[in-house]
Backbone as CSV, one residue per row, in Angstrom:
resi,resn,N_x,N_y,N_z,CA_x,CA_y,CA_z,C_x,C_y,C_z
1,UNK,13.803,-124.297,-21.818,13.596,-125.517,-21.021,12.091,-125.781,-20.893
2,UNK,11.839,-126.921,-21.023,10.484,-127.107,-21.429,9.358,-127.320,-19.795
3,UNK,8.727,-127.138,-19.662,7.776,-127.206,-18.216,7.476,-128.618,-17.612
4,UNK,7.307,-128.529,-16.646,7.248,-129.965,-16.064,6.195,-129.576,-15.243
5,UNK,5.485,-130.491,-15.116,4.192,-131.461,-14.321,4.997,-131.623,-12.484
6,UNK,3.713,-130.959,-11.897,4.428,-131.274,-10.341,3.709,-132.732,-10.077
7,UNK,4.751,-133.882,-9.582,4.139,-135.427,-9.403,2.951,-135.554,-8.868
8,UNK,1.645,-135.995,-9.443,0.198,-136.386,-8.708,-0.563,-135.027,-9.058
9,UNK,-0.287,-134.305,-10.399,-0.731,-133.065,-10.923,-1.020,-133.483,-12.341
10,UNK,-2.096,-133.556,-13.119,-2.310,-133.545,-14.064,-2.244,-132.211,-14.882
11,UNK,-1.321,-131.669,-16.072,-0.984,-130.655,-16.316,-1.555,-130.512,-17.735
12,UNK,-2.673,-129.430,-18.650,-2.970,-129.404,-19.721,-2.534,-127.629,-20.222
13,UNK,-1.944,-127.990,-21.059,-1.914,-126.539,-21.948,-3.160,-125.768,-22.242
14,UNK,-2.711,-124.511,-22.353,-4.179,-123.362,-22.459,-4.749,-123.978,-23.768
15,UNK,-3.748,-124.038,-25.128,-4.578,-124.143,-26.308,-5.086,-125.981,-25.954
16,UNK,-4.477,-127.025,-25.394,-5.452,-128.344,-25.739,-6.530,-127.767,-24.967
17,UNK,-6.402,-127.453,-23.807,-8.238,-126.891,-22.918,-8.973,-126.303,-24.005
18,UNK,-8.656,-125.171,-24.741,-9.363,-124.263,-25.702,-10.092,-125.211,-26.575
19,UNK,-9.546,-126.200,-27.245,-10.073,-127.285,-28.410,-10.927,-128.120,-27.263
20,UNK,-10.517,-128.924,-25.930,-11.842,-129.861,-25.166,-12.565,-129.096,-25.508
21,UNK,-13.058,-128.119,-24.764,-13.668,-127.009,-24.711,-14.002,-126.655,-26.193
22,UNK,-14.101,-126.368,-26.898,-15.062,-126.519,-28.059,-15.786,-128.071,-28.912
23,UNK,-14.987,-129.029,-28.298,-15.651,-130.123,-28.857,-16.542,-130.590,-28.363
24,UNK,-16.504,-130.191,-26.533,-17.739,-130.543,-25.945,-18.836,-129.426,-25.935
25,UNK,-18.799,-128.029,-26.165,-19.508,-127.378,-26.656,-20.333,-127.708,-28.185
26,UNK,-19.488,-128.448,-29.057,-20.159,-129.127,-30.445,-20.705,-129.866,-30.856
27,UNK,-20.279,-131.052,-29.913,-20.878,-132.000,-29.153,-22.669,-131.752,-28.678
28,UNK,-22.239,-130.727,-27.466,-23.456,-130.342,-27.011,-24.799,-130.043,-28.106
29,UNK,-24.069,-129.665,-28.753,-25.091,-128.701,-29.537,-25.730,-129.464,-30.958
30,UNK,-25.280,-130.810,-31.090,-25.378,-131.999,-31.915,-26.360,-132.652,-31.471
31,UNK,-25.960,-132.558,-30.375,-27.347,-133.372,-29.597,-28.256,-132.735,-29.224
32,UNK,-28.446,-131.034,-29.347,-29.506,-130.732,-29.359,-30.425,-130.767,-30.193
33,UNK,-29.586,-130.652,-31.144,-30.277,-130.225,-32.866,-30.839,-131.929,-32.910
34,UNK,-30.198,-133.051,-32.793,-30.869,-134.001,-33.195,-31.406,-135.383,-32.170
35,UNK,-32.141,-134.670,-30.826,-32.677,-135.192,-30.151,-33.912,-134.220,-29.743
36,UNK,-33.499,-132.968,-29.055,-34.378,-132.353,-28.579,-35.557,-131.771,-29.434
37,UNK,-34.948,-130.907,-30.458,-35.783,-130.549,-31.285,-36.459,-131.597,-32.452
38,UNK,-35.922,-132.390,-32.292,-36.428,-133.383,-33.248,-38.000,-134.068,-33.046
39,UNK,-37.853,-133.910,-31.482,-38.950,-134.761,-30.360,-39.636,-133.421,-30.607
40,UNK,-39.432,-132.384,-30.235,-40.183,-131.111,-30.204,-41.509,-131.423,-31.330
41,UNK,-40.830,-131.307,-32.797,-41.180,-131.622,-34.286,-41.982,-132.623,-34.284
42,UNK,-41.653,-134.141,-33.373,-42.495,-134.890,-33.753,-44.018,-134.943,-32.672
43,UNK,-43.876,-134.061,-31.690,-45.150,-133.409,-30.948,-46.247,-132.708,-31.845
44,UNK,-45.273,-131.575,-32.323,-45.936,-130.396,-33.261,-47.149,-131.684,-33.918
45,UNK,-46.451,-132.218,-34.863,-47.028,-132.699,-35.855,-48.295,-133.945,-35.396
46,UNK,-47.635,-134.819,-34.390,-48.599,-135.597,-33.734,-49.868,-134.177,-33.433
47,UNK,-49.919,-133.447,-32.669,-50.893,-132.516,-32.610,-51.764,-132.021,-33.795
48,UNK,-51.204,-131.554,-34.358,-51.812,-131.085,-36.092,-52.564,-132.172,-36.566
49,UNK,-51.838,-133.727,-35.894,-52.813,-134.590,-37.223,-54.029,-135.097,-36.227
50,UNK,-53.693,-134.741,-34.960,-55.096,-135.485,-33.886,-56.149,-134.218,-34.481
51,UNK,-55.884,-132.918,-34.549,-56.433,-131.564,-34.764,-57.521,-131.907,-36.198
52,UNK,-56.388,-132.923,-37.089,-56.713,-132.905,-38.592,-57.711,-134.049,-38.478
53,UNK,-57.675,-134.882,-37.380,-58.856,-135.685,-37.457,-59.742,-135.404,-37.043
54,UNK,-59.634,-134.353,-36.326,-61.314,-133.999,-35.659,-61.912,-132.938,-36.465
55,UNK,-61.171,-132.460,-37.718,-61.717,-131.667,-38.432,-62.190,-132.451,-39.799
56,UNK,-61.642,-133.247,-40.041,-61.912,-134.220,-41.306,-62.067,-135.579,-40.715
57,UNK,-62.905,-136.306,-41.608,-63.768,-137.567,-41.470,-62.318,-138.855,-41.607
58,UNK,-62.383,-139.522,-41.273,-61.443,-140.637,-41.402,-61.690,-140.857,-43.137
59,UNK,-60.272,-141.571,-43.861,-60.571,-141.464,-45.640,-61.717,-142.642,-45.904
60,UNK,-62.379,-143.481,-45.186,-63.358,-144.387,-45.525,-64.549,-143.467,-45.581
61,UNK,-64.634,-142.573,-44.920,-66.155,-142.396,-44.409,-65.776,-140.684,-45.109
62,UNK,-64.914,-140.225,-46.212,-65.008,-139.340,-46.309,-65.796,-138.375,-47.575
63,UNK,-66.603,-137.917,-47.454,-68.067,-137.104,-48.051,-67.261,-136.700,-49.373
64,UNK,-67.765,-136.660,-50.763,-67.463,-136.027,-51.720,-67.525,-134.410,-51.911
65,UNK,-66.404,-133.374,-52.203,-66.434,-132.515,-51.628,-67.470,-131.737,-52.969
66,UNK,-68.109,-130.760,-52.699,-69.020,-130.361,-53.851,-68.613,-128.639,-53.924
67,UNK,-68.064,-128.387,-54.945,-67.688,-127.345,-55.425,-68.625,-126.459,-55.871
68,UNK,-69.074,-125.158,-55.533,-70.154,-124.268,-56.400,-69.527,-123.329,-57.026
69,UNK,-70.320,-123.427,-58.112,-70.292,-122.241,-59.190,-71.459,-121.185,-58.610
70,UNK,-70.638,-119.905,-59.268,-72.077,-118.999,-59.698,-72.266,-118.998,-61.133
71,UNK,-73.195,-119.552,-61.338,-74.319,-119.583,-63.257,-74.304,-117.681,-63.224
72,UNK,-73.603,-117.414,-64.600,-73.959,-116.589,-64.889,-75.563,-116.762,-65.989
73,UNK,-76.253,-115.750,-65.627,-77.574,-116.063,-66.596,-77.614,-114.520,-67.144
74,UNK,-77.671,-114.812,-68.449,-77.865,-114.079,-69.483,-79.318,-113.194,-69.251
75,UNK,-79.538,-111.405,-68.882,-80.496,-111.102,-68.730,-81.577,-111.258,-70.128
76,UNK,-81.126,-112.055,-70.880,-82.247,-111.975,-72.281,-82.444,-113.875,-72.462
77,UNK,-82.284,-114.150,-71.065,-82.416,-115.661,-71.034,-83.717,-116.274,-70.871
78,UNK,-84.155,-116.997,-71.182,-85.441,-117.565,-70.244,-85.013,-117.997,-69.683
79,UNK,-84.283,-118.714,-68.563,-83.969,-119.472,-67.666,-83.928,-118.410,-66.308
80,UNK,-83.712,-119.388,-65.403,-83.197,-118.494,-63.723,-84.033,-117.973,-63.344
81,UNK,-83.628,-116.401,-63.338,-84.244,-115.370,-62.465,-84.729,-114.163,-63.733
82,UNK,-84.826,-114.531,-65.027,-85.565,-113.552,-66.146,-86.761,-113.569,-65.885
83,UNK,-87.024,-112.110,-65.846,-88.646,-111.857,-64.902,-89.046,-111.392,-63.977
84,UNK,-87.713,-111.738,-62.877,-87.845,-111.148,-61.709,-87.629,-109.897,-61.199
85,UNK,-87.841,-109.359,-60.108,-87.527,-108.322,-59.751,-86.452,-108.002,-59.066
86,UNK,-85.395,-106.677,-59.307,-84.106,-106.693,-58.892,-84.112,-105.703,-57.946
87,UNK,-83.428,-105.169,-57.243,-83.156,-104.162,-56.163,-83.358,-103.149,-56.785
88,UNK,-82.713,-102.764,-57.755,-82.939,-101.471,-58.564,-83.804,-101.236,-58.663
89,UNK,-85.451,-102.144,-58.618,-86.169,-101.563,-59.313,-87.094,-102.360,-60.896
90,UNK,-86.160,-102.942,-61.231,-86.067,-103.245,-62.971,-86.323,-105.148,-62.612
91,UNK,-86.300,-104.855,-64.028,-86.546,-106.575,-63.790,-85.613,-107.215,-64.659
92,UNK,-85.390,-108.396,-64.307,-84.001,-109.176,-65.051,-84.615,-109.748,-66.374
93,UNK,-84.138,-109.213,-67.359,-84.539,-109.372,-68.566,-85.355,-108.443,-69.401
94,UNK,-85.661,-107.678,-70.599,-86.254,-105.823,-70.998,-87.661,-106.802,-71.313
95,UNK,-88.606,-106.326,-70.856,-90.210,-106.856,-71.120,-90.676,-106.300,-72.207
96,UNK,-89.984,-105.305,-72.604,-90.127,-104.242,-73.648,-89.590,-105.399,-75.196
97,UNK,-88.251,-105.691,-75.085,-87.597,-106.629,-76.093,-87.540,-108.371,-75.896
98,UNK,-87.936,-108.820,-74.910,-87.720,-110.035,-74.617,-89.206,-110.573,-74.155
99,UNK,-89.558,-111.563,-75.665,-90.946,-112.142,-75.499,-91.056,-113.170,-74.106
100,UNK,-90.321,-113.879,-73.360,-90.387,-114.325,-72.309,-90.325,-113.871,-71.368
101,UNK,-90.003,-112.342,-70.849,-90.242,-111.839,-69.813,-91.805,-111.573,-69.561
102,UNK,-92.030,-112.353,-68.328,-93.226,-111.946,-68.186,-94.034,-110.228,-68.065
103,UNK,-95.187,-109.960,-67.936,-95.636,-108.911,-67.402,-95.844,-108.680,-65.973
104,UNK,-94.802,-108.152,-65.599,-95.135,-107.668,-63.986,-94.659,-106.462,-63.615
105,UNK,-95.083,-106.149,-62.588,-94.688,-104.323,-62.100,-93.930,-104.992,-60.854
106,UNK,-92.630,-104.084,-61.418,-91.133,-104.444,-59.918,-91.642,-102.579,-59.675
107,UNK,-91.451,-102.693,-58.376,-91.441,-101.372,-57.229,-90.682,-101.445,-55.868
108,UNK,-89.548,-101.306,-56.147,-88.281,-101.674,-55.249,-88.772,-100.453,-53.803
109,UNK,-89.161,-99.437,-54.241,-89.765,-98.617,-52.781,-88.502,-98.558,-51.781
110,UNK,-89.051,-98.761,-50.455,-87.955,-98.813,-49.902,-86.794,-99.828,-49.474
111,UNK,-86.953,-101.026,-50.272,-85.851,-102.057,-50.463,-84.678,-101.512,-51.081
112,UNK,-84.552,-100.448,-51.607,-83.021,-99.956,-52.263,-82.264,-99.367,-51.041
113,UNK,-81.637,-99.881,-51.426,-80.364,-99.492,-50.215,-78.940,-99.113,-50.744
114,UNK,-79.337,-98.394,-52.158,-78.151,-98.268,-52.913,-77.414,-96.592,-52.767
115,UNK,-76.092,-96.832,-52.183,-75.428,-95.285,-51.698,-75.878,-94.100,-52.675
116,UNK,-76.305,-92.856,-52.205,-76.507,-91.592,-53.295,-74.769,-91.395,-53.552
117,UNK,-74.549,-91.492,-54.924,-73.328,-91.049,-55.235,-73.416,-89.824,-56.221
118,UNK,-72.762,-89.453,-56.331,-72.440,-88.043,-57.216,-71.319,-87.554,-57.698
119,UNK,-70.833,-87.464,-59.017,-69.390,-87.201,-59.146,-69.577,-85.641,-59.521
120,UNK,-68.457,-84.749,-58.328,-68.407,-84.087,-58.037,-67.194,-83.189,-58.664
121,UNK,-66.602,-82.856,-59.941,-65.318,-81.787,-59.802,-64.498,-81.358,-58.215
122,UNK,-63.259,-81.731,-58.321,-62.352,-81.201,-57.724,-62.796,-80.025,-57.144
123,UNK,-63.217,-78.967,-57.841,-62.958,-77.262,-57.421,-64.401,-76.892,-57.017
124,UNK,-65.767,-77.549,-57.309,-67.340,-77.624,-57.365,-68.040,-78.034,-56.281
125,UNK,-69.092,-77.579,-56.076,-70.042,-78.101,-54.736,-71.308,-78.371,-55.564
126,UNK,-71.253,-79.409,-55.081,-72.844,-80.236,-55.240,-74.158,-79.695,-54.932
127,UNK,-74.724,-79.991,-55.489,-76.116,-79.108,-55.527,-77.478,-80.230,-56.228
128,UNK,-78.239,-79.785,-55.895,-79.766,-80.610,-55.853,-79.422,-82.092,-55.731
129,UNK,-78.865,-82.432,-54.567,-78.552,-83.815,-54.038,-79.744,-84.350,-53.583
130,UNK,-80.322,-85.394,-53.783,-81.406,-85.845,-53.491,-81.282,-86.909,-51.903
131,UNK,-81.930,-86.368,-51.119,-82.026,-86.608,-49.911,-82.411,-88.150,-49.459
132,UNK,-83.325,-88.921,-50.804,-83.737,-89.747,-50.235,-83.805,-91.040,-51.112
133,UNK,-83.707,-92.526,-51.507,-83.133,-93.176,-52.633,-84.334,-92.835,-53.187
134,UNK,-84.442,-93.037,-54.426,-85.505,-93.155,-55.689,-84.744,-94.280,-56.872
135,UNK,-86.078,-94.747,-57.433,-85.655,-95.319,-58.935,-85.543,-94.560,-59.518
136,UNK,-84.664,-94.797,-60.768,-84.413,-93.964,-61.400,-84.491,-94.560,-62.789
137,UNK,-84.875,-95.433,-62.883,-85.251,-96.353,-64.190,-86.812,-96.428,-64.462
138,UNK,-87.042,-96.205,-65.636,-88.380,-96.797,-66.227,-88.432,-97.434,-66.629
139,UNK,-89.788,-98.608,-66.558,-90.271,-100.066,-66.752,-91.263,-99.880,-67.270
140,UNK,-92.076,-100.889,-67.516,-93.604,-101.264,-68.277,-93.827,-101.733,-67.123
141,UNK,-95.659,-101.157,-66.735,-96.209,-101.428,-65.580,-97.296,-101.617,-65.589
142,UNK,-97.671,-101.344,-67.290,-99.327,-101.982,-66.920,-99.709,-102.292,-68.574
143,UNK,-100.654,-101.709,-69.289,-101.086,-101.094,-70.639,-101.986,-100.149,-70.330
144,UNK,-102.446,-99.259,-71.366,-103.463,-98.147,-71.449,-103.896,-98.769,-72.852
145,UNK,-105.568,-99.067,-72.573,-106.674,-99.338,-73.645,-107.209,-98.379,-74.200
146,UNK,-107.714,-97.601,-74.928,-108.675,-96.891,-75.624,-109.650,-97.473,-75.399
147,UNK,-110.347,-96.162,-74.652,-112.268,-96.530,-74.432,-112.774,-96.637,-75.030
148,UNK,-112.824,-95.188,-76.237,-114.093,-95.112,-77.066,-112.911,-95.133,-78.455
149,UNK,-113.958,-95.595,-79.109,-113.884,-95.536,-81.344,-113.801,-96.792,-81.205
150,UNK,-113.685,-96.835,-82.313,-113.861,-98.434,-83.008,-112.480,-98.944,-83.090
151,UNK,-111.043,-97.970,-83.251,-109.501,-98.890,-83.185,-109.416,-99.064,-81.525
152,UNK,-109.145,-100.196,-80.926,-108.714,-100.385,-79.919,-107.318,-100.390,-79.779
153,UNK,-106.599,-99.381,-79.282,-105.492,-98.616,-79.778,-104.773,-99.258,-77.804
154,UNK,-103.877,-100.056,-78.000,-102.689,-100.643,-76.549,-101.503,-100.387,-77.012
155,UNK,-101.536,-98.899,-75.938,-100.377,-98.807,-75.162,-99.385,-99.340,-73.946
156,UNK,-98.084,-98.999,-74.102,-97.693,-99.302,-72.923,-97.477,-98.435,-71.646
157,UNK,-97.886,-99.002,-70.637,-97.724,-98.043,-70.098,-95.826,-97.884,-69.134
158,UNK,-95.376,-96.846,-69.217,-94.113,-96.721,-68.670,-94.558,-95.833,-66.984
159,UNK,-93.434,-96.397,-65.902,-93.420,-95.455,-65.356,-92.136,-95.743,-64.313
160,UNK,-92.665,-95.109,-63.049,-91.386,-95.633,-61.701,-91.456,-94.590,-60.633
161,UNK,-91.769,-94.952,-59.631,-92.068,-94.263,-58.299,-90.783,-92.907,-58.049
162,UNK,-91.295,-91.728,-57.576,-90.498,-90.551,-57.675,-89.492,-90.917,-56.198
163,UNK,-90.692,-90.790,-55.049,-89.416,-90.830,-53.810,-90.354,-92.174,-52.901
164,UNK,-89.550,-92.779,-52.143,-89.855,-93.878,-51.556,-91.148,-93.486,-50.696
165,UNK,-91.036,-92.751,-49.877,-91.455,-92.428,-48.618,-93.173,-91.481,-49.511
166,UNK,-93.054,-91.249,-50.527,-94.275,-90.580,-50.898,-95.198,-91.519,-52.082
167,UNK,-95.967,-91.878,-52.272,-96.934,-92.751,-53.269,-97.270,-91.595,-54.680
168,UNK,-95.874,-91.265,-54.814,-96.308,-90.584,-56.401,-95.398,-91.152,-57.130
169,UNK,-96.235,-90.889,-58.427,-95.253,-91.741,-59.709,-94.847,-90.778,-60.799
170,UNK,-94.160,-90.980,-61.711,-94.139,-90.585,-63.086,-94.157,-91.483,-64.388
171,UNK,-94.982,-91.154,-65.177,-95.510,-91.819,-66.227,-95.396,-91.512,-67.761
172,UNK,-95.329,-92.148,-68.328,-95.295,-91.623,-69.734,-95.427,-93.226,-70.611
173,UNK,-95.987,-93.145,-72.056,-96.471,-94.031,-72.601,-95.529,-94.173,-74.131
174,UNK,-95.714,-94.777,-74.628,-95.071,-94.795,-76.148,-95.751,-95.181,-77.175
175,UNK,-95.952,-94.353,-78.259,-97.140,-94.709,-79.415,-97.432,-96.248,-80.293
176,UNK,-98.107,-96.758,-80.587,-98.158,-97.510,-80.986,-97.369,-97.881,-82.220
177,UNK,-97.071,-99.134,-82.672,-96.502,-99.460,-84.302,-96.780,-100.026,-85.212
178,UNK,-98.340,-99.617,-85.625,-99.441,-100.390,-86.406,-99.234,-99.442,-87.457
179,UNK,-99.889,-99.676,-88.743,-99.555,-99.301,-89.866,-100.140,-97.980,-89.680
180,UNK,-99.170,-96.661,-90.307,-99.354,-95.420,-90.378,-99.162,-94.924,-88.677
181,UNK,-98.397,-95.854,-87.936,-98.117,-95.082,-86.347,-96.417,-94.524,-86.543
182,UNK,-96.639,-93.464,-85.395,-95.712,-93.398,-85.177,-94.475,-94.016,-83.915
183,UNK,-93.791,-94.809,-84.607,-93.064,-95.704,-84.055,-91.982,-94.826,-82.441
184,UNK,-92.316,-95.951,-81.857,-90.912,-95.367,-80.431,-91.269,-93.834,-80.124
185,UNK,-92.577,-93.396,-80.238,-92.623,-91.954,-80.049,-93.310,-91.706,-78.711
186,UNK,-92.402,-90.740,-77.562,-93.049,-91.156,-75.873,-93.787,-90.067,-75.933
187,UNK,-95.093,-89.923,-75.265,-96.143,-89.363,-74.992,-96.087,-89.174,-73.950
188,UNK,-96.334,-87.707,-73.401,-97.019,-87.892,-71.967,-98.516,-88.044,-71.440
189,UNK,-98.699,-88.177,-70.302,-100.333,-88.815,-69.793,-100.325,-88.088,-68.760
190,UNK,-101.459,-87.370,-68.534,-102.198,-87.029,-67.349,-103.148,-87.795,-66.295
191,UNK,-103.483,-87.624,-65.225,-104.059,-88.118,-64.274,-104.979,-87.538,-63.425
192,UNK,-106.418,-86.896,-63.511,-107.157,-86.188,-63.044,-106.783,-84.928,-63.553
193,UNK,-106.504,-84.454,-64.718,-106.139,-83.388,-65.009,-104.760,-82.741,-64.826
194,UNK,-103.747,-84.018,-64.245,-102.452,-83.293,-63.576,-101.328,-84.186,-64.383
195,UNK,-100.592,-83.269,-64.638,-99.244,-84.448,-65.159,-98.834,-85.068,-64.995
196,UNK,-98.449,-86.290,-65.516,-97.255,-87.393,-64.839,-95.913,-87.555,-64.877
197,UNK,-95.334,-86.319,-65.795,-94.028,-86.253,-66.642,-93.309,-84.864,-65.564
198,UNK,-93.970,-84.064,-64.455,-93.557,-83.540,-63.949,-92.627,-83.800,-62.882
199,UNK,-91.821,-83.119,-62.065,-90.777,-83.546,-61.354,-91.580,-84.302,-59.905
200,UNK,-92.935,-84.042,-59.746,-93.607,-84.308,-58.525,-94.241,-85.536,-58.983
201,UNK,-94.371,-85.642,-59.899,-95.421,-86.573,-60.964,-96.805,-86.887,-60.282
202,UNK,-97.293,-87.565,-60.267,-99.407,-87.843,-60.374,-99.032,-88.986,-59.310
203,UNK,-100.380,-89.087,-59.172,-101.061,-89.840,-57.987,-100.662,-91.452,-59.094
204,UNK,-100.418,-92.799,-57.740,-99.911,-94.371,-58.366,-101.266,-94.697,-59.346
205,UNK,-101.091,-94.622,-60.363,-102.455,-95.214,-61.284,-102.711,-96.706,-61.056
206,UNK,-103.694,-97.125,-60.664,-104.340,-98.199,-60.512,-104.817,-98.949,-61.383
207,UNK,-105.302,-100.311,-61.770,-106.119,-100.543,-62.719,-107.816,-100.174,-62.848
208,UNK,-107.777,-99.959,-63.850,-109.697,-99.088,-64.035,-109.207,-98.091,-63.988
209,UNK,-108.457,-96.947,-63.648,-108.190,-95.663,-63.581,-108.177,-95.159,-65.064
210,UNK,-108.539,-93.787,-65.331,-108.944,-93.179,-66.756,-107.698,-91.941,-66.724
211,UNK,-107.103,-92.265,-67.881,-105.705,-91.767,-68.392,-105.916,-91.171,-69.245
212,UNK,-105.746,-89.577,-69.140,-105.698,-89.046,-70.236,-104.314,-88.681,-71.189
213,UNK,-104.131,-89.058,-72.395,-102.895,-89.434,-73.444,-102.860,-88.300,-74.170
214,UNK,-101.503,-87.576,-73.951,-101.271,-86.292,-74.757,-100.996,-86.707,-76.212
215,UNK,-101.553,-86.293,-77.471,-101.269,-86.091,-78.974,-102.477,-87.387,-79.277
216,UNK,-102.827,-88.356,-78.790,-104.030,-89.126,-79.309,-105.350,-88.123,-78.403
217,UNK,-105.171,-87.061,-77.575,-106.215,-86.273,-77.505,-107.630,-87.289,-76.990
218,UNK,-107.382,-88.145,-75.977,-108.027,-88.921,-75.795,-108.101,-89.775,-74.806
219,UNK,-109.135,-90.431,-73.884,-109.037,-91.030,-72.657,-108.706,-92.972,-73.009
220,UNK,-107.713,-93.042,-71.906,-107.370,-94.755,-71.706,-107.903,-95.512,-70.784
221,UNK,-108.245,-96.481,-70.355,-108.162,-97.223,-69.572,-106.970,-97.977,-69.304
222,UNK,-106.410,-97.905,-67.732,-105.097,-98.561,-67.491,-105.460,-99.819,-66.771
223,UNK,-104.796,-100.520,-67.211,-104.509,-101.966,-66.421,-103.082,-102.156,-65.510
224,UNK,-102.559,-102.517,-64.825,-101.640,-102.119,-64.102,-101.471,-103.661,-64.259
225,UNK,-99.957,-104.076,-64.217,-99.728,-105.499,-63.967,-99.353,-105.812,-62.605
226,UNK,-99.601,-106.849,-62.313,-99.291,-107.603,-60.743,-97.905,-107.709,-60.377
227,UNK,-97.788,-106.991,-59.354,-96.482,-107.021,-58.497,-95.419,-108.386,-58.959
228,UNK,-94.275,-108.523,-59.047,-93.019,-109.406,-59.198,-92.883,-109.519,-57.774
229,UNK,-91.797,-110.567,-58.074,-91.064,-111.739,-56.839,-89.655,-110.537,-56.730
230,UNK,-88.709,-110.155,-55.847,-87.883,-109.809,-55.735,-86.804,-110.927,-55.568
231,UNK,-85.435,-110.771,-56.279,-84.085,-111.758,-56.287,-83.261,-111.138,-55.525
232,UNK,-82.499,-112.245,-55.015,-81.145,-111.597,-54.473,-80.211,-113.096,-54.665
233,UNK,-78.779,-112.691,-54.577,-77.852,-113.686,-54.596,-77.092,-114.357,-53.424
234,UNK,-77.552,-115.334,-52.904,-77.026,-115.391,-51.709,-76.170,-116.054,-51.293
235,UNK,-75.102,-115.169,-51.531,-73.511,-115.646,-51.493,-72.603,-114.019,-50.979
């Protein structure tokens, strides 16, 4: 027998309640998705573009944007920075092989700021670590003239400061390549009677200073070339 409604009682079954009851829950949730958050979205974005105008120029008034390169320059270039003096020490471009490098003496001293590294074996301890930076490259830094005879015999002179903090150098020269020389052959030079090829090496030779040249058995006059510009990249 089927159920009856008491008169002035509105009567709904469990399952039609169950279905209201999810349509107005679906309902609900329709209108969240496409009112509330929608407005949310169109805040966000109003914000971002007031943000985007105060960071960029309106498109009338807006600046051409200028892109940089870094120029690589060829150290055997004439152009740029061939000539100059580098951190290391050395100069950008060999003065030795490259007729456009000028003559100048780079002496990085205490501008190197380059880490002491050392590769060390796994199983080994390091030993005669040097405490303090040094160059470790040789350059051309001046010439050595011949005083006396009649060949006026120019050398080059090589050298490069031992430790920052002390004004000694080491030196050594290379023979000339005139007919009957012997070519690319390094010489060492003394300095008041003291070596320059030693681990302490000689006092900074100056220009006018008198060089004595091992195997030409004979005194030089040095000319020292004028200090370089130091480079850096600033980027």
């Amino acid at each position: 027998m089927p159920k009856k409604c008491i008169p002035g009682v509105i009567c709904i079954e469990n399952t039609t309640m169950f279905v209201i009851v999810l349509i107005i829950l679906f309902g609900t949730f329709l209108w969240y998705q496409r009112y509330y958050l929608a407005g949310k979205n169109e805040n966000v974005t109003t914000t971002t573009n007031h943000y985007s105008a105060l960071l960029y120029p309106p498109k009338h008034s807006q600046h051409p944007v200028i892109q940089q390169h870094l120029a690589t320059i060829p150290s055997q270039d004439i152009r740029g920075d061939v000539g100059r003096c580098t951190m290391g020490g050395g100069t950008v471009g060999d003065p030795l092989t490259n007729a456009y490098v000028p003559p100048i003496k780079c002496d990085a001293g205490g501008l190197m700021n380059i880490p002491l590294t050392m590769n060390v074996p796994s199983n080994g301890i390091p030993i005669n670590v040097p405490t303090q930076h040094y160059n470790t490259q040789y350059s051309q830094i001046g010439i050595l003239t011949k005083r006396y005879g009649s060949n006026n015999e120019i050398l080059p002179l090589m050298g490069r400061r031992t430790i920052t903090s002390r004004d000694k150098w080491q030196y050594y020269t290379v023979s000339g390549g005139g007919a009957g020389g012997n070519l690319q052959t390094k010489l060492p030079i003394r300095v008041k009677g003291k070596s320059c090829s030693g681990e302490y090496g000689c006092s900074e030779i100056y220009s006018g200073d008198e060089v004595y040249v091992e195997g030409f058995q004979d005194t030089f006059e040095a000319t020292v070339y004028e200090s370089g510009m130091f480079s850096y990249i600033p980027y």
